[in-house]
C-alpha positions in Angstrom: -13.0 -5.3 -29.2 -11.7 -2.5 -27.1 -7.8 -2.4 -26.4 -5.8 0.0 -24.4 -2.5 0.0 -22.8 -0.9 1.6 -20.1 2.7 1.6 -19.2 4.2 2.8 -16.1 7.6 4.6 -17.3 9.2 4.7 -13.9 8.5 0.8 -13.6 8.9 -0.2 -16.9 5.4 -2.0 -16.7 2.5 -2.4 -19.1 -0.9 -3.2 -17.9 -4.2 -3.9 -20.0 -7.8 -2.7 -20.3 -9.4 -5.1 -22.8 -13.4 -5.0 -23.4 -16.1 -5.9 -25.5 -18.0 -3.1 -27.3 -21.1 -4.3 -27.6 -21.9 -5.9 -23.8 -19.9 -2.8 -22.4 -17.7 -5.6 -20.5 -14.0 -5.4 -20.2 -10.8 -7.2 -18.2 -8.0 -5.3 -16.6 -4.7 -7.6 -16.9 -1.5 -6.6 -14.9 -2.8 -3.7 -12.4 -0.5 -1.9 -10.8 -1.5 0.1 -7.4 -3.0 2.9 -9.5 -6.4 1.9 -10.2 -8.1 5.3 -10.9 -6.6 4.9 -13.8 -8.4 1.7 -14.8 -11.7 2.8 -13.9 -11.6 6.5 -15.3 -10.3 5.0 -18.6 -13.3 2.3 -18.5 -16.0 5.5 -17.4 -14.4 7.1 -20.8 -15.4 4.4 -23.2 -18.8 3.1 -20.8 -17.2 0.2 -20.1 -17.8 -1.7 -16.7 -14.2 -3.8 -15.4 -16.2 -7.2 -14.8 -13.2 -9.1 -14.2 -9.6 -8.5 -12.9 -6.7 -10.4 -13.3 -3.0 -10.9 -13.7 -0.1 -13.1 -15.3 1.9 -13.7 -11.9 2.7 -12.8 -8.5 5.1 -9.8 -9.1 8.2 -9.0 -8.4 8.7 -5.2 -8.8 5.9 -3.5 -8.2 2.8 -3.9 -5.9 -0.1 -5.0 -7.4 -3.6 -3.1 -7.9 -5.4 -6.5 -8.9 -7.0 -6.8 -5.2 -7.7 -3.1 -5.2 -9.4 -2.5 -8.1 -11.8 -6.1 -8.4 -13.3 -4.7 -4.6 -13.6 -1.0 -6.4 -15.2 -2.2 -9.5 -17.1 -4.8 -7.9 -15.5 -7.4 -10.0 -14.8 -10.7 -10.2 -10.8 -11.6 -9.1 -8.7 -14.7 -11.4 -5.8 -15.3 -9.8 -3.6 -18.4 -11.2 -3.9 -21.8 -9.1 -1.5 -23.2 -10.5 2.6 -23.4 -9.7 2.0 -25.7 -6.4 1.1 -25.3 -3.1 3.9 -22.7 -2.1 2.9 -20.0 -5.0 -0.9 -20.0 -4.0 -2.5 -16.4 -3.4 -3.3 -16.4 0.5 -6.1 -14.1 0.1 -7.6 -15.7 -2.7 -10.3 -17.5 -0.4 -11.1 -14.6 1.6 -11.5 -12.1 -1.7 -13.6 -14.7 -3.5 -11.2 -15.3 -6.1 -11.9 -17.5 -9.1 -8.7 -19.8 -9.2 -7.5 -20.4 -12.8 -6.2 -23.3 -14.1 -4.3 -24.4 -17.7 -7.3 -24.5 -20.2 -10.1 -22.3 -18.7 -11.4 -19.2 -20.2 -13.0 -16.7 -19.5 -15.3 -13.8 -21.6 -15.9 -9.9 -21.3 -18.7 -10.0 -23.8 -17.6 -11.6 -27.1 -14.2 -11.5 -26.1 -12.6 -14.5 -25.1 -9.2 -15.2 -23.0 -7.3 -18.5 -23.1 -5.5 -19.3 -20.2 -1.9 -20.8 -20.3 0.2 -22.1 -17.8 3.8 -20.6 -18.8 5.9 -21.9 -15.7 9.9 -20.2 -15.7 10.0 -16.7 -14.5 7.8 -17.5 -11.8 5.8 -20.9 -11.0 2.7 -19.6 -11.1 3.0 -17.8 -14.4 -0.1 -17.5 -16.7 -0.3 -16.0 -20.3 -3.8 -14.7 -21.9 -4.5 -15.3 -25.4 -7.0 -13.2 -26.3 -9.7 -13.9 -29.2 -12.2 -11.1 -30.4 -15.3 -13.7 -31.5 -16.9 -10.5 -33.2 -14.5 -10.9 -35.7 -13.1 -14.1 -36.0 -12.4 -17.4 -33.8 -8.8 -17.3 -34.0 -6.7 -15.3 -31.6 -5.5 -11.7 -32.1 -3.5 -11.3 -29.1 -1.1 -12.8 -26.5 -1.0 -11.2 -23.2 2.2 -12.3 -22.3 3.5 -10.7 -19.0 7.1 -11.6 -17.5 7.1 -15.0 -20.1 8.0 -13.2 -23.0 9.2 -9.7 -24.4 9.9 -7.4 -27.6 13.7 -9.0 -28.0 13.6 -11.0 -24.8 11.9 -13.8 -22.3 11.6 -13.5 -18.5 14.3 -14.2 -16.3 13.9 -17.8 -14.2 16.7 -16.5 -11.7 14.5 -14.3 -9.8 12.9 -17.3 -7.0 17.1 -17.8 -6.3 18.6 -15.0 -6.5 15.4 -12.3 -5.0 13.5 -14.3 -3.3 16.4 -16.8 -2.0 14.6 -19.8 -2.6 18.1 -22.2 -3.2 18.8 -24.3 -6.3 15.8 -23.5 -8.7 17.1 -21.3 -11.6 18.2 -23.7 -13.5 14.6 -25.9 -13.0 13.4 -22.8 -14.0 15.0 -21.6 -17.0 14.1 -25.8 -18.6 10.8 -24.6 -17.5 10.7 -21.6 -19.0 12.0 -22.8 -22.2 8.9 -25.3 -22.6 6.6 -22.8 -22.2 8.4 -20.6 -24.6 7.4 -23.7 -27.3 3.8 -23.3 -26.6 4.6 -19.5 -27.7 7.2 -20.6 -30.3 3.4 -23.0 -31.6 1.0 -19.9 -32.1 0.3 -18.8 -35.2 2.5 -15.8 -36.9 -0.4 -13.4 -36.8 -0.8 -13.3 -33.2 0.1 -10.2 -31.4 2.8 -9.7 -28.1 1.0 -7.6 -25.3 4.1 -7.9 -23.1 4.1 -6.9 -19.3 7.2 -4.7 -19.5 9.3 -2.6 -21.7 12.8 -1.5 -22.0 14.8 -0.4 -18.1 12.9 -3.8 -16.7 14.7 -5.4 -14.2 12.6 -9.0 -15.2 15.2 -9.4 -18.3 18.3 -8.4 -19.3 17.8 -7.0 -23.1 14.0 -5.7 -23.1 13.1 -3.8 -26.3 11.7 -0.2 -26.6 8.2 -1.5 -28.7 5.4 -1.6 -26.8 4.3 -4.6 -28.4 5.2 -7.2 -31.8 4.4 -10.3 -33.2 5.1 -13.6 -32.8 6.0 -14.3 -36.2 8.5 -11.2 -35.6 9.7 -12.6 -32.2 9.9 -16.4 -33.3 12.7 -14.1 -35.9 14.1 -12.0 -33.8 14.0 -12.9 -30.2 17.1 -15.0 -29.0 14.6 -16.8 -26.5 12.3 -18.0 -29.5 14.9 -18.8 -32.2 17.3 -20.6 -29.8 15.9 -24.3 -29.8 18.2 -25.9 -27.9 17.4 -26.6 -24.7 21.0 -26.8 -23.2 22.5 -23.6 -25.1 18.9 -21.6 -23.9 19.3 -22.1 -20.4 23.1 -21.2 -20.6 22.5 -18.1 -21.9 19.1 -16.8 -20.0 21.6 -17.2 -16.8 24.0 -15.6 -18.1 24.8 -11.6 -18.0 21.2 -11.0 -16.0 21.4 -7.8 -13.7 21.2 -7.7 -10.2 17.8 -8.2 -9.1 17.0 -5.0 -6.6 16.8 -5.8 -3.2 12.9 -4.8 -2.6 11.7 -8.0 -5.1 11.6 -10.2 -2.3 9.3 -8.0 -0.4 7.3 -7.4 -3.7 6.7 -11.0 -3.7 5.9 -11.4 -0.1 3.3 -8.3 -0.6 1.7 -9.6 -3.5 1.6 -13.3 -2.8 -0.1 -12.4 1.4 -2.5 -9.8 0.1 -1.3 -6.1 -0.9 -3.0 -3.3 1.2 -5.8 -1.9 0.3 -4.4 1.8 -0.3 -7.8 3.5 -1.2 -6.0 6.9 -2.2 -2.6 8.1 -3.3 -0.9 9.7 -0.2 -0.1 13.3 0.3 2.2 13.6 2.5 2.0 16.7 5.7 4.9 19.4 5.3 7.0 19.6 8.3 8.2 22.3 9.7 12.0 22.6 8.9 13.1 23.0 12.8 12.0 19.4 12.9 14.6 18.1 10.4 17.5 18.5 13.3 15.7 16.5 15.3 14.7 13.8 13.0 18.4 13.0 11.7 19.3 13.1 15.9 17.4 10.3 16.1 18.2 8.8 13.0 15.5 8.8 11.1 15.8 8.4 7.2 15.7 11.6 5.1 15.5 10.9 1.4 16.6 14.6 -0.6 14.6 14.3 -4.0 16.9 17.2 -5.0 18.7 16.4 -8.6 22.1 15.0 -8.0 24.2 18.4 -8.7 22.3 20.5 -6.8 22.6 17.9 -3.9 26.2 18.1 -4.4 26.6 21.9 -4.0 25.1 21.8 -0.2 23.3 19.1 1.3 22.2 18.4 5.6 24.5 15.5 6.3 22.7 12.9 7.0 20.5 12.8 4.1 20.2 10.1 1.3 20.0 11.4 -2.3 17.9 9.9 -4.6 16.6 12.6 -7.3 12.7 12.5 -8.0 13.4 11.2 -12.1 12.4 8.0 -14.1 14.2 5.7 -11.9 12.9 6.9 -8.3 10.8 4.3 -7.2 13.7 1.7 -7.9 16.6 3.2 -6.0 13.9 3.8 -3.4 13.3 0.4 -3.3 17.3 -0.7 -3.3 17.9 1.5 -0.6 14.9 2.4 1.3 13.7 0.6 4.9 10.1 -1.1 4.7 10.0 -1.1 8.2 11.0 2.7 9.4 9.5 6.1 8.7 10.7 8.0 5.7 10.6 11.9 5.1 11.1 13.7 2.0 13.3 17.2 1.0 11.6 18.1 -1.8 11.0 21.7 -4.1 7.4 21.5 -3.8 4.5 19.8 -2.6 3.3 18.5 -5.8 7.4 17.1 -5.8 7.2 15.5 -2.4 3.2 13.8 -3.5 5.0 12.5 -6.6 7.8 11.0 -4.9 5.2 9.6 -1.7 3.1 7.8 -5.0 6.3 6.1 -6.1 7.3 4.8 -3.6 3.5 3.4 -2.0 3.9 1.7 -6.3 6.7 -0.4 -4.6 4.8 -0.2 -1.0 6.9 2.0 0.7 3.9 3.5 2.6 5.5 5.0 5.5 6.1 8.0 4.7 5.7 10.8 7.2 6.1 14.3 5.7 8.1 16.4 3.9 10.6 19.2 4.6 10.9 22.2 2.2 14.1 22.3 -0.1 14.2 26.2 0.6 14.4 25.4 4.5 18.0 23.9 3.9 18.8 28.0 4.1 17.6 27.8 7.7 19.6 24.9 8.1 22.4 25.9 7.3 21.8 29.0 10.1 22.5 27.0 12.8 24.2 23.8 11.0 26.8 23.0 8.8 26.2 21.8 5.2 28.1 19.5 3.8 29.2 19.0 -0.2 29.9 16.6 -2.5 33.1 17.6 -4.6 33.1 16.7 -8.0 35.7 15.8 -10.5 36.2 14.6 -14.6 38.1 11.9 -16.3 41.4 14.2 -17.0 41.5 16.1 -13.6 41.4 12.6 -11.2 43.5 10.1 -14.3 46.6 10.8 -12.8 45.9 10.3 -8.8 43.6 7.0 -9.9 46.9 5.7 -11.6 49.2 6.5 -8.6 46.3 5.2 -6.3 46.0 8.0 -4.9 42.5 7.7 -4.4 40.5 4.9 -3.8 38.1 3.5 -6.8 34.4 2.3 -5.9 32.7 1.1 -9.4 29.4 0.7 -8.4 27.6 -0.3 -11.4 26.4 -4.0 -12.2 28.2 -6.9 -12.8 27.6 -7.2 -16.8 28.6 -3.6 -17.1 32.0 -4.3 -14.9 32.7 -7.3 -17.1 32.9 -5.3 -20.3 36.1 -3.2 -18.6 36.9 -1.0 -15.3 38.8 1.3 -14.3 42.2 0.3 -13.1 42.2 -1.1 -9.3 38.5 -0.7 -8.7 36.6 -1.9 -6.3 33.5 -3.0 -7.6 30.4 -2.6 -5.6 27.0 -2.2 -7.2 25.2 0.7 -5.5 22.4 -1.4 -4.1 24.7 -2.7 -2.2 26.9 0.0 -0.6 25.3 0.3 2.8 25.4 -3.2 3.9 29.5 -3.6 2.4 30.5 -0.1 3.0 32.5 -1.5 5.5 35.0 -3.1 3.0 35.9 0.4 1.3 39.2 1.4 3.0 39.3 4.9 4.7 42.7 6.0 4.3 42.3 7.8 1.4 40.0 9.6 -0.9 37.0 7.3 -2.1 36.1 8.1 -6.0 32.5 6.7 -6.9 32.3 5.9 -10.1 29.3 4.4 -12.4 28.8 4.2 -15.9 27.6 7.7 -16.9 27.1 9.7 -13.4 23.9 9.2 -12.1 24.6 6.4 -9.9 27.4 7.4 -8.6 26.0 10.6 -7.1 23.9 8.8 -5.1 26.0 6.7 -4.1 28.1 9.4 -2.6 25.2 10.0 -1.0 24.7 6.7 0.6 28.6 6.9 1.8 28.4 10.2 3.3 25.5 9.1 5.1 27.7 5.8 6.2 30.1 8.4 7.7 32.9 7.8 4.8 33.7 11.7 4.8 36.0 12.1 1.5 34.2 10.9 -1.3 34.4 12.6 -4.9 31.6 11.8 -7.8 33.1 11.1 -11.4 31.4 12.8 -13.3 30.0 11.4 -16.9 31.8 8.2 -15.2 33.0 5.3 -17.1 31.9 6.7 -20.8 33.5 9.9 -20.2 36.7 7.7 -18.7 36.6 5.8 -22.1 36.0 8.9 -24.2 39.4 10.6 -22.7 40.8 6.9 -24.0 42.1 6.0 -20.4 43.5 3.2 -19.3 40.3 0.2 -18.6 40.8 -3.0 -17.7 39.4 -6.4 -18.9 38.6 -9.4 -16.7 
């Protein structure tokens, strides 16, 4: 049996290339909209991707299952099973085999079990994997978003992303009977798991790209807690704000994802344009890195620095529906930052301005700054309110303390509530270690809030200096 993994760091998300040998066949599980990948890694080892599949409809990224059965000229499963309401609508029309609780299906001599595993999502199938070469019992679990390293999927995502009302909790009792067909498989049995650590689809995802289950039926909370009650308390509890882009993942991925044929590479513009395109208010995204942002920036612009966690803030805070351009350093910058955001499908992107033409800029414009301050310079003017406090990290990292009359507002959602921050005085943005909060200082400049300071190192640096925090 042939076995690879691939793991998107900026999404957090593992996807599966899994052949026999001998007939040359293999299965891609969990695509993401980077098929080249796929089918280079398959030419490597003369394999040919007969079949393409995936656990779920998903929720964070759009998926390259479509795309890369029609390249491969392979055969599409897609689950059938969750209801009528969590059907693919383009199964039908791609040919699709529908899969149901109990089939199978082989590359070669290797077989794949197919489990229904309803709770993060309706629809949700698990793959356990046998390599008949070898033996007749399984080696592997493919488990995508049912469970983790340390963790299970979160059953909150249909209520709280997709806005579906008063299904969480149906969810969660769902997802805890299908964690006892896990909990049932023997020790030996190895976790392929969809995504790793920085996943948004659980709250405590470990760093390993993969386990057991006899580790995990040890170690994971999800597997050793057994009652059902206590279990669907606590998978509510604490999860993270789900961004604001799953919804439109979902809609995406369930209709049909576009068939994107080749990464973009998006047209430099010519810097006299950028006047014209904030006049008529167009979005600007600077990929810049937060500081240098902060020294001189075209007002107007969002900041959202081209690093690991790109393609999510783009998501939180991008438009689906609107035109995009990019500042970037460089072109191969501004073709990195146009593939993260078509992984999310944030395909509307219409060119690129050259960082280095912010010096024309600021010829016949004025730049604007972010100023920046630490724990010990701004403690006294937070304690006589002086300033105004925005906390905008999530609601499990507020829980565990805050700085003393904050406001909390998670950065996601600053644009649509920036209306609640009062204007009076200075606005300090503060998150938990300084990332955050210099884009949102962005967002808020671009809002037109006009005094806005960045705490830098943010709430660890506050608790380092041993300031005041409080506890709710």
């Amino acid at each position: 049996m042939f076995f690879r993994r691939f793991y998107d760091e900026g999404l957090a998300q593992a996807s599966y290339l899994i052949g026999c040998e001998a007939s040359g066949e293999a299965v891609v599980i969990d695509a993401n909209r980077d098929v080249s990948q796929y089918l280079a890694a398959a030419a490597a080892e003369r394999l040919r991707i007969t079949s393409v599949t995936e656990t779920h409809i998903h929720a964070d990224f759009v998926s390259g299952s479509r795309e890369l059965a029609q390249r491969a000229c392979a055969t599409l499963l897609l689950s059938a099973e969750g209801g009528r309401d969590w059907q693919y609508a383009f199964a039908a029309d791609d040919g699709a085999r529908l899969l149901h609780d109990g089939d199978a299906f082989h590359a070669g001599r290797v077989r794949f079990d197919v489990l229904h595993t309803p709770g993060h999502t309706p629809e949700h199938l698990v793959f356990l994997v046998t390599d008949l070469a070898t033996s007749d019992r399984p080696v592997g679990l493919v488990s995508g978003d049912c469970v983790f390293v340390g963790d299970v999927g979160r059953p909150d995502l249909l209520e709280r992303a997709a806005k579906i009302a008063n299904t969480m909790e149906d969810s969660a009792h769902a997802l805890f009977g299908s964690l006892k067909r896990v909990r049932e498989l023997p020790d030996h049995v190895q976790l392929w798991p969809g995504h790793g650590a920085g996943s948004a689809c659980g709250k405590a995802l470990g760093s390993l790209p993969q386990s057991t289950i006899g580790y995990e039926r040890i170690a994971n909370w999800g597997l050793t807690t057994l009652d059902e009650s206590a279990f669907v308390a606590e998978v509510l509890a604490g999860q993270p704000e789900p961004p604001a882009y799953f919804a439109e993942m979902k809609r995406i991925n369930r209709d049909g994802p576009p068939i994107l044929k080749e990464w973009p590479q998006p047209d430099r513009l010519d810097p006299a344009r950028l006047g014209g395109a904030l006049a008529e208010h167009q979005v600007v995204v600077d990929t810049r890195s937060g500081d240098a942002f902060a020294d001189a920036h075209v007002p107007g612009t969002l900041n959202i620095p081209l690093g690991k966690s790109f393609s999510t803030w783009a998501g939180w805070l991008l438009p689906y529906d609107r035109d995009v351009c990019l500042i970037a350093e460089s072109q191969a910058d501004a073709a990195r930052a146009s593939r993260e955001m078509a992984k999310i499908g944030l395909d509307h992107v219409a060119g690129w301005f050259p960082a280095d033409s912010l010096s024309a800029w600021s010829d016949g414009g004025t730049m604007e700054r972010v100023t920046q301050t630490t724990s010990s310079l701004i403690a006294d003017r937070v304690k006589s309110g002086e300033v105004t406090v925005v906390d905008v990290r999530n609601a499990s990292e507020w829980a565990h303390g805050h700085l003393p009359g904050a406001l909390h507002i998670p950065v996601g959602y600053l644009g649509e509530r920036v209306g609640e921050i009062p204007r009076e005085r200075p606005v300090l943005v503060q998150c938990q270690g300084g990332t955050r909060s210099a884009i949102a200082a962005s967002v808020l400049l671009a809002h037109g809030v006009r005094d806005v300071i960045n705490l830098r190192g943010g709430y660890d640096e506050w608790n380092r200096e041993a300031l005041p925090v409080v506890h709710d």
